[in-house]
N, C-alpha and C positions, 0 to 999 in steps of 0.2 A: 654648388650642385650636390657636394655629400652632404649636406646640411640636410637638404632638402630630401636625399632619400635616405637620411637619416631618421628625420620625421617622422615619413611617411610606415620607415620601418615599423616606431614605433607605435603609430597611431594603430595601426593595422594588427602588431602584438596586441595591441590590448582589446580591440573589438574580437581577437582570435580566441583568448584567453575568460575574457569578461566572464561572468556565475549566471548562471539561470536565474533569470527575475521568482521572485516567490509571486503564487498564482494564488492569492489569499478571494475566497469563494464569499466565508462570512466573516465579519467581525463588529462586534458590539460589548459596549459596557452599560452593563443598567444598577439599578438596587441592588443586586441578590449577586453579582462579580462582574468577569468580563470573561467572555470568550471570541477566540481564534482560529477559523479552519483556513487549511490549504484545500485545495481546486481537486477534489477526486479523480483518481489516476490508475488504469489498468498496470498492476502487477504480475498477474496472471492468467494464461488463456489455451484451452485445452479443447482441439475439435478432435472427434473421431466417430467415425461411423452414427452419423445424426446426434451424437450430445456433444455437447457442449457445457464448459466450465469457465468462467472466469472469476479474478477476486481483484477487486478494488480498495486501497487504500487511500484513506484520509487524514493528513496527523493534525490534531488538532491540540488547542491548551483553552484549559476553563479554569480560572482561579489560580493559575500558575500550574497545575497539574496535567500532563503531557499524557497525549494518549494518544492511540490508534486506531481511528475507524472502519472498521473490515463491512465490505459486503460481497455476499459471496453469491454469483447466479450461478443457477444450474438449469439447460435446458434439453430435454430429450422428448421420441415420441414416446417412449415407454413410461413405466409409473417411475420415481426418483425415489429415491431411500434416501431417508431422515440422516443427517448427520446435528445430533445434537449439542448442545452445547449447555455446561452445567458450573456450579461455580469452581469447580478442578479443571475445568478448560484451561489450555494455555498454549500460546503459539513461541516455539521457538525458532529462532533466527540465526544461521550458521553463519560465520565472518569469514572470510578471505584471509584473514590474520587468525584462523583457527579458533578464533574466540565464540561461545553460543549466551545471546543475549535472549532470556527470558519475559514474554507480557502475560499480563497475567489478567483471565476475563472478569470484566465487571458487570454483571448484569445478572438477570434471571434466568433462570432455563429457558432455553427453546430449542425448537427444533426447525425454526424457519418458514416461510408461507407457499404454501403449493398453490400455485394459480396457473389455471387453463388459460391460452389464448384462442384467439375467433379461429387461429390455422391448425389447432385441435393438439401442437404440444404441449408439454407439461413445464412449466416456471418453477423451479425453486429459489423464493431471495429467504437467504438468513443475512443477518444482520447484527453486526457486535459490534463492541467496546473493549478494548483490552487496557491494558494500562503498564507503562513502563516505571520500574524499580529505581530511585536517583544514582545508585552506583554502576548499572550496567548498561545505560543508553548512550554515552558517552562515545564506545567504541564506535557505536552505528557512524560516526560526525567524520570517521576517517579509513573506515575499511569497508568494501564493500558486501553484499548480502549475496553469498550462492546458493542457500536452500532455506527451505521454508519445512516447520513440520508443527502440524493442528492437533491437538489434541484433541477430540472432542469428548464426549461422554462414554463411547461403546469403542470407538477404536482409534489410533493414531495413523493422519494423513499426512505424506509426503510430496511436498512442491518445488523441485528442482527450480532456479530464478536461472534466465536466460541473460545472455549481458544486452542482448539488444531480441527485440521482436517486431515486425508488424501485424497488428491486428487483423485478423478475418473482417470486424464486424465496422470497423470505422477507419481503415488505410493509413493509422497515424503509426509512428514506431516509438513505441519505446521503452529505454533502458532500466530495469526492475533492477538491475545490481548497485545502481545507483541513486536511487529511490533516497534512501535517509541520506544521505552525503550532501544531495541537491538541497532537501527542504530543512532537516533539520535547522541549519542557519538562519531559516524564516523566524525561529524563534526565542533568538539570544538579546 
């Protein structure tokens, strides 16, 4: 009889314990390399008085080079002010271990696309690529992310990370401090 809920101790340890399966969205190798995303994931979400902010992350690898996909919505009834992004952009990432891990943007300036919808608010999606340095991503694999700060073109934005949230817009919860801890391992 203690065999048996010995067992079951164990069995039960390890369904308790088990890793978040990797939610891999695309993957493909053609001619020209191979690339790899994970499943787009609300990191952060900001209602107040009719606007609304979220940012979504995606980490992805093309060619063996690791980067992070950002897309950032903004939605209000008022006009939205540009937050641009230029090639001195750079988003840093504060650790839990006191450590700040650097990406650095890869892409052209923009300033993101202002789109009306039919119920007459105003959409902002920007849309980036940052891309992580080989000596400082490492940390992310074992400490977790309490803040977030954007650099963009005109001025530096601050995003405190929650350890757990549920969302306004879709009822699901989740944990943004642990964000790189989960997926990183998707791509060792």
């Amino acid at each position: 009889m203690k065999k048996i809920f010995l067992v079951l101790f164990i069995l039960t340890s390890f369904s308790i314990f088990a890793q978040k399966p990797c939610e891999i969205d695309r993957e493909f190798t053609d001619s020209l390399g191979s690339y790899k995303s994970l499943k787009q994931q609300l990191i952060f979400e900001r209602s107040f008085a009719g606007n609304s902010n979220r940012i979504y992350f995606t980490l992805s690898i093309s060619n063996g080079i690791l980067s992070l996909e950002t897309e950032m919505l903004q939605q209000s009834n008022e006009f939205i002010k540009a937050n641009c992004l230029d090639q001195k952009s750079k988003i840093y990432l504060q650790l839990a271990n006191g450590k700040i891990v650097t990406l650095l943007y890869n892409g052209i300036e923009t300033c993101g696309t202002l789109i009306r919808s039919e119920d007459g608010k105003n959409n902002r999606i920007t849309s980036a690529t940052f891309l992580f340095s080989k000596e400082n991503f490492e940390h992310l694999k074992t400490s977790k992310v309490t803040f977030m700060r954007i650099q963009y073109a005109g001025e530096t934005v601050d995003y405190p990370f929650k350890t757990s949230f549920t969302s306004e817009l879709d009822g699901k919860t989740y944990e943004p401090e642990k964000y790189f801890i989960e997926n990183l391992k998707c791509f060792n």
